[in-house]
C-alpha positions in Angstrom: 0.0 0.0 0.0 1.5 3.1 -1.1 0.5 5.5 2.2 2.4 5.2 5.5 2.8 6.4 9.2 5.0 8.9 8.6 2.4 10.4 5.5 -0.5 9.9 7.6 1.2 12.1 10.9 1.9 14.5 8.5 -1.3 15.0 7.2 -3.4 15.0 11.0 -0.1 17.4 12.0 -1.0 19.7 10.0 -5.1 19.6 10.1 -3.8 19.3 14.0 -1.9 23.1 13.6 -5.0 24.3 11.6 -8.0 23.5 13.6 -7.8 20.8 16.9 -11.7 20.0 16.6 -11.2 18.8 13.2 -8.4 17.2 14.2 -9.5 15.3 17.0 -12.6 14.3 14.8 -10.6 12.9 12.3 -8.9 10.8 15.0 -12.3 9.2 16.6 -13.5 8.7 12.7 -10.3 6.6 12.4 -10.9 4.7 15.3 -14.2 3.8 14.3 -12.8 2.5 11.0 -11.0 0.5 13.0 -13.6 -1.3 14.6 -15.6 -1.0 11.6 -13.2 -2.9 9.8 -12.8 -5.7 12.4 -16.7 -6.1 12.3 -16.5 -6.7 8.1 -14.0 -9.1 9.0 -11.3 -7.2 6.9 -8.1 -8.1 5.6 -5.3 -6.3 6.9 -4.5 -4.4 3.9 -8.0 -4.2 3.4 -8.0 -2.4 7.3 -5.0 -0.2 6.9 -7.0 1.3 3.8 -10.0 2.2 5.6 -8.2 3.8 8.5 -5.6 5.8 6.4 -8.9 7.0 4.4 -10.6 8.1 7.3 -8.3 9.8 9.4 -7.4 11.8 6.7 -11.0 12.5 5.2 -10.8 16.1 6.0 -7.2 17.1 5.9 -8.2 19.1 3.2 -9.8 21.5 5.2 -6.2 23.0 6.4 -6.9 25.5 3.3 -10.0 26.4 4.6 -10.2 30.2 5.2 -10.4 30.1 9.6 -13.5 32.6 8.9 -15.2 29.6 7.3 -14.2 26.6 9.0 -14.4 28.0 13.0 -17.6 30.3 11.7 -20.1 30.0 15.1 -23.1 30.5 13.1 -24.6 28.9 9.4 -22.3 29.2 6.7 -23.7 31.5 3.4 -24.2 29.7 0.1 -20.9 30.9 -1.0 -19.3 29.8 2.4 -20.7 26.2 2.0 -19.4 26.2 -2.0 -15.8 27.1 -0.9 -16.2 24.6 2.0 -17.2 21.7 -0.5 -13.8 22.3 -1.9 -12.0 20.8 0.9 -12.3 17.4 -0.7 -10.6 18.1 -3.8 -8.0 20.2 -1.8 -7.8 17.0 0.2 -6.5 15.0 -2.8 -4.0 17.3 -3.7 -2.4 17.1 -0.1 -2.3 13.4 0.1 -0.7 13.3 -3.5 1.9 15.9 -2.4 1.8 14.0 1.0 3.4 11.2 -1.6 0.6 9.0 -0.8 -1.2 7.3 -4.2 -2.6 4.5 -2.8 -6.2 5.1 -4.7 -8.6 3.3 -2.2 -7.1 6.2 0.2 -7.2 8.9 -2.6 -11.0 8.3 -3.2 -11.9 8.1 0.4 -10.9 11.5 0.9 -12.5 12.5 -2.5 -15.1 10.6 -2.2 -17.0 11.0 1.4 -19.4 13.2 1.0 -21.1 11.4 -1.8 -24.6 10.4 -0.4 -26.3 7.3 -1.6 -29.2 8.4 -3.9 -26.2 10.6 -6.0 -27.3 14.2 -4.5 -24.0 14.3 -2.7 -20.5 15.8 -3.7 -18.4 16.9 -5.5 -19.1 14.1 -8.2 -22.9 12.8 -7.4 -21.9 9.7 -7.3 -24.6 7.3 -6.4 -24.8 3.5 -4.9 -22.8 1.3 -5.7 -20.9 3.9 -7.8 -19.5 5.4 -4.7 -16.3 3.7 -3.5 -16.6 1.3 -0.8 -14.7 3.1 1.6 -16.0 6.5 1.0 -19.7 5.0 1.8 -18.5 3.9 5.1 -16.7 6.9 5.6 -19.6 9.0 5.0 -21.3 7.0 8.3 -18.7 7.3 10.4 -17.9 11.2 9.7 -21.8 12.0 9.9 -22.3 9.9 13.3 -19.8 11.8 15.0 -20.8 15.1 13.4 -23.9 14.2 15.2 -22.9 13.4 18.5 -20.6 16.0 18.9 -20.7 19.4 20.3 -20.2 22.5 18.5 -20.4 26.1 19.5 -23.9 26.2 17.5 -25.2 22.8 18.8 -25.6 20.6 21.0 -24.8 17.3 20.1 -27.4 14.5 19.6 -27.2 11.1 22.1 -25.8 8.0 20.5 -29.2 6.8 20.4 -30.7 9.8 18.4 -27.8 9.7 16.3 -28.4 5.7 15.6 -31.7 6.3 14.4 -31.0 9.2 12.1 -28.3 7.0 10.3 -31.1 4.5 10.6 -33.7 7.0 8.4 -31.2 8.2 6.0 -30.3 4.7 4.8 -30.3 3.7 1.2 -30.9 7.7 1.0 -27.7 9.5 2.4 -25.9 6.0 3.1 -25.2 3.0 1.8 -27.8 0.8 4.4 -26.1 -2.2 4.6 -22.9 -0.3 6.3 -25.3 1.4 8.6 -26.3 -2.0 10.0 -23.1 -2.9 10.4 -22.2 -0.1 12.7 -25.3 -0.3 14.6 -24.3 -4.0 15.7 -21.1 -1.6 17.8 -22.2 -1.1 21.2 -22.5 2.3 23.1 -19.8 1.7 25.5 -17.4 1.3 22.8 -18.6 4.4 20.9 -18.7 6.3 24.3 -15.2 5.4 24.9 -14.2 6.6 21.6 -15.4 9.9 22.5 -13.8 10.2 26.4 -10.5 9.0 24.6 -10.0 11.4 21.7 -8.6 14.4 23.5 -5.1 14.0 23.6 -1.1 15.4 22.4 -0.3 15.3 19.4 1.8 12.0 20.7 -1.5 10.4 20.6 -2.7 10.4 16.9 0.9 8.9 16.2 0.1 6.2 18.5 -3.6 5.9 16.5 -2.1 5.6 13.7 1.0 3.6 13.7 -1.3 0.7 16.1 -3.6 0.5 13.7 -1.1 -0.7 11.3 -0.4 1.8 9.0 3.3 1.7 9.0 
């Protein structure tokens, strides 16, 4: 696989410098690739994929204007056009990051693609989307949800289940959804409490879960 530790640090450093909420996002969305990956029964290579992918879904957003990305109230139209970008700027970091890997490339590109193709930046739809990106997509909107953010208050893991539950084979690819709601709340709580940490810690994340 063409993406390694070292690449990966150096993408959540940076994103890490830019904005620590993303940041520490991007970390619990990798851990739940993790365990997503353990519950599909994936290969190794198979796991490292989805992990790299994930934890660096939204490095792009390091050339987000800070007026935009830390904005405390609803973005404008034009706002939330510039803040689409982030996927394509995304790409263009991981390819500089030296990583080619595609699985990787297209998580990043691809995770904001909803099922029934009304996503972005490509409108992908179904099966079209790539595999990772559709379980991406879950794990980035679940903790979206659950989180706190100076505009709202975040949703409890059971709220949050059953809005992944009513967007299925709409904004997600269902049969991932089921799969994550098989992971039980202790787990997901944990990954929450633990997420706060150095920067020491997404290293560790990242080089234990085997992408070295």
């Amino acid at each position: 696989m063409s993406v390694n530790g070292e690449q990966a640090v150096n993408g959540l450093t940076q994103l890490l410098v830019k904005d620590i909420v993303t940041y520490e996002h991007s970390i619990r969305v990798g851990k739940m690739a993790k365990l997503m990956a353990a519950y599909l029964n994936f290969d190794e290579l198979q796991t490292q994929k989805l992990i790299a992918g994930c934890c660096l879904h939204d490095i792009g957003k390091v050339h987000i204007h800070d007026s935009i990305l830390k904005k405390k109230s609803s973005l404008t139209q034009e706002e939330w056009k510039y803040m689409k970008c982030h996927a394509f700027f995304g790409v263009q970091m991981a390819i500089m990051e030296g990583i080619t890997d595609q699985d990787v490339i297209d998580t990043i590109h691809y995770h904001h693609e909803r099922w029934d193709g009304t996503g972005y930046p490509s409108g992908l739809k179904g099966n079209d989307i790539p595999v990772y990106a559709r379980i991406c997509s879950i794990l980035d909107a679940f903790d979206c949800m659950i989180s706190d953010r100076p505009y709202k208050k975040g949703m409890s893991i059971q709220h949050a289940r059953e809005e992944l539950l009513n967007q299925s084979y709409s904004q997600f690819d269902g049969h991932y959804v089921q799969v994550f709601l098989t992971i039980q709340d202790m787990i997901l709580e944990h990954i929450q409490r633990d997420s706060v940490h150095s920067i020491a810690y997404h290293t560790r994340a990242i080089y234990h879960s085997g992408i070295v």
